[in-house]
Backbone bond lengths (Angstrom), bond angles and torsions (degrees), N, CA, C in turn:
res aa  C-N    CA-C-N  psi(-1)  N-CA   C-N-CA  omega(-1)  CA-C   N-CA-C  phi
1 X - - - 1.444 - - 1.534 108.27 -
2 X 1.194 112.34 146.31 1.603 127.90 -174.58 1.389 98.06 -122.47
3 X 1.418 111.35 127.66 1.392 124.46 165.41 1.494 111.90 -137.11
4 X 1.841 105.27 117.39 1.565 116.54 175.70 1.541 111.70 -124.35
5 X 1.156 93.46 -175.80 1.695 88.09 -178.21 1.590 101.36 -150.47
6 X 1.624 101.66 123.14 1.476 122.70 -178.90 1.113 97.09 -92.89
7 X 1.125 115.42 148.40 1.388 128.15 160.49 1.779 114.92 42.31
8 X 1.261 101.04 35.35 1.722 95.16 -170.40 1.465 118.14 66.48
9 X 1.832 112.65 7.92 1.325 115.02 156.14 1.688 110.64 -78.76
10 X 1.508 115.50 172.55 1.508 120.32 164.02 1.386 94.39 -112.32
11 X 1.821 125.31 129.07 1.508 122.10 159.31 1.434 99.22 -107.78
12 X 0.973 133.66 164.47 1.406 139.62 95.51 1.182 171.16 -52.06
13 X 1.018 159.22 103.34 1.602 149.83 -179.94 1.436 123.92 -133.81
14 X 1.714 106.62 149.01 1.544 99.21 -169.68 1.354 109.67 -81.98
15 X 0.963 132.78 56.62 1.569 145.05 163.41 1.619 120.86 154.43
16 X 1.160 100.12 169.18 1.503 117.02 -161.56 1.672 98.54 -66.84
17 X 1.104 116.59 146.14 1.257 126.09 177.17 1.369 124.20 -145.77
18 X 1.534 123.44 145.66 1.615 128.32 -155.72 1.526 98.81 -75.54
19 X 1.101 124.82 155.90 1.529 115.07 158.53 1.586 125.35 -60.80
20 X 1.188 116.94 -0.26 1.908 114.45 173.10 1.115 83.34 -80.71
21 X 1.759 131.68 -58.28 0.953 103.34 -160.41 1.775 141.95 -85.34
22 X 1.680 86.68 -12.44 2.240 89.21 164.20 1.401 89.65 -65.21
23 X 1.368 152.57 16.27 1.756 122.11 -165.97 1.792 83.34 -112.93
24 X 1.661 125.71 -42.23 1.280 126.81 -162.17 2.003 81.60 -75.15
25 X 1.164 134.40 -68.22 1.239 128.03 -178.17 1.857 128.21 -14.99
26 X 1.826 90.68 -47.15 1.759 86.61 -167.20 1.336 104.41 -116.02
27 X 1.482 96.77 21.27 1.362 115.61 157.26 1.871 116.04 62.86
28 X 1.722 89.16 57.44 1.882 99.11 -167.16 1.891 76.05 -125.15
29 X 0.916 115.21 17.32 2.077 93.81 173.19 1.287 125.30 -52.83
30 X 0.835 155.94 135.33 1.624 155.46 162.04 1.432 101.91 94.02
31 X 1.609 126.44 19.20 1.544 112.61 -169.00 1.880 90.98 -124.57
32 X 1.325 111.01 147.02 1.289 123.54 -177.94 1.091 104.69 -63.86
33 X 1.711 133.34 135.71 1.261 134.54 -170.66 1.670 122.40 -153.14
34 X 1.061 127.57 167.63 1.475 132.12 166.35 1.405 100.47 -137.69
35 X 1.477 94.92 136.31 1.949 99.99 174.05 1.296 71.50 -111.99
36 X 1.865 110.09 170.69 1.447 134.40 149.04 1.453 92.43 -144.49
37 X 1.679 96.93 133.35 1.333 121.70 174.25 1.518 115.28 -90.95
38 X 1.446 135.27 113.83 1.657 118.14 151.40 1.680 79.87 73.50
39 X 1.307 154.38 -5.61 1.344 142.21 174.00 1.801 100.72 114.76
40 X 1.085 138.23 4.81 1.259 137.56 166.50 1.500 114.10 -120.25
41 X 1.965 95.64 137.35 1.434 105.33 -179.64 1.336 112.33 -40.57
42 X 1.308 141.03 157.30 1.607 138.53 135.30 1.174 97.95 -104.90
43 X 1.746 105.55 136.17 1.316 126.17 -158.80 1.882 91.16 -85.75
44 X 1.327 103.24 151.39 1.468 102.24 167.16 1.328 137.96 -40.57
45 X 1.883 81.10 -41.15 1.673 91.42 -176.01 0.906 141.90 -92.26
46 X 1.929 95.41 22.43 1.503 112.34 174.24 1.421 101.54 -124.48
47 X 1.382 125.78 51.81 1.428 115.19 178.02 1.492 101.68 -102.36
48 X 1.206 136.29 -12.64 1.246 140.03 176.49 1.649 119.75 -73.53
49 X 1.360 105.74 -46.20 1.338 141.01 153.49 1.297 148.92 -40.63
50 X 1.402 106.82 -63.23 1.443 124.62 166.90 1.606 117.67 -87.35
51 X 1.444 103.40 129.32 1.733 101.42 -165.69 2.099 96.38 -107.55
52 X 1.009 95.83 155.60 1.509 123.43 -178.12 1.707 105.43 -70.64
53 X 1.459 105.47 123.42 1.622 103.62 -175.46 1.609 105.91 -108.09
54 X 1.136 114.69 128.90 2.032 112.92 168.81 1.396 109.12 -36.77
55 X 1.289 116.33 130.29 1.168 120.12 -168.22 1.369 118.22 94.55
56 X 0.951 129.05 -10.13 1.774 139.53 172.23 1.574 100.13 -51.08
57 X 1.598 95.53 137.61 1.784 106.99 167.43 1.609 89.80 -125.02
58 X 1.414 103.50 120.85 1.563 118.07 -167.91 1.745 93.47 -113.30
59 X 1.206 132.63 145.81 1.627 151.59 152.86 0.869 109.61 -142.80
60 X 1.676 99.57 111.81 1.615 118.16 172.78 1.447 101.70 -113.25
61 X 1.668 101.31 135.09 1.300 120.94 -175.91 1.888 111.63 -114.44
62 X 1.537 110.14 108.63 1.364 96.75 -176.30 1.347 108.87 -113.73
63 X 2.246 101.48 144.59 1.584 84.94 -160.93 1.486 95.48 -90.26
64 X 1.618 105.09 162.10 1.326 116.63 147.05 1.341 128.98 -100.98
65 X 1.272 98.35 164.05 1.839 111.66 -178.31 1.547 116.33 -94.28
66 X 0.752 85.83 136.26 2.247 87.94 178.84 1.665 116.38 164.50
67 X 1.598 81.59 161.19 1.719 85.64 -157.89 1.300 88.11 -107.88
């Protein structure tokens, strides 16, 4: 079991998972974003790549558009 915490939420899941895939999960896919891991950016171009560790403090920031 994997337990992280988004946004000062607690999730779970029964295994480790990449960051594309917590983004298709909480249902932010196709939307412009910033994760920070533990207090460091994760670069985009490792969201496919880099997998989610128990104990993770995740903040995802999604932008909006407006005038």
């Amino acid at each position: 079991m994997v337990t992280i915490t988004v946004n000062g939420q607690s999730h779970q899941f029964e295994q480790a998972l990449y960051f594309a895939q917590l983004i298709d999960r909480l249902g932010l896919a196709g939307k412009r974003l910033a994760i920070e891991r533990n207090g460091e950016i994760v670069p985009r171009s490792q969201f496919s790549a880099m997998s989610i560790e128990d104990g993770d403090k995740l903040e995802i920031v999604v932008a909006v558009g407006g005038g």
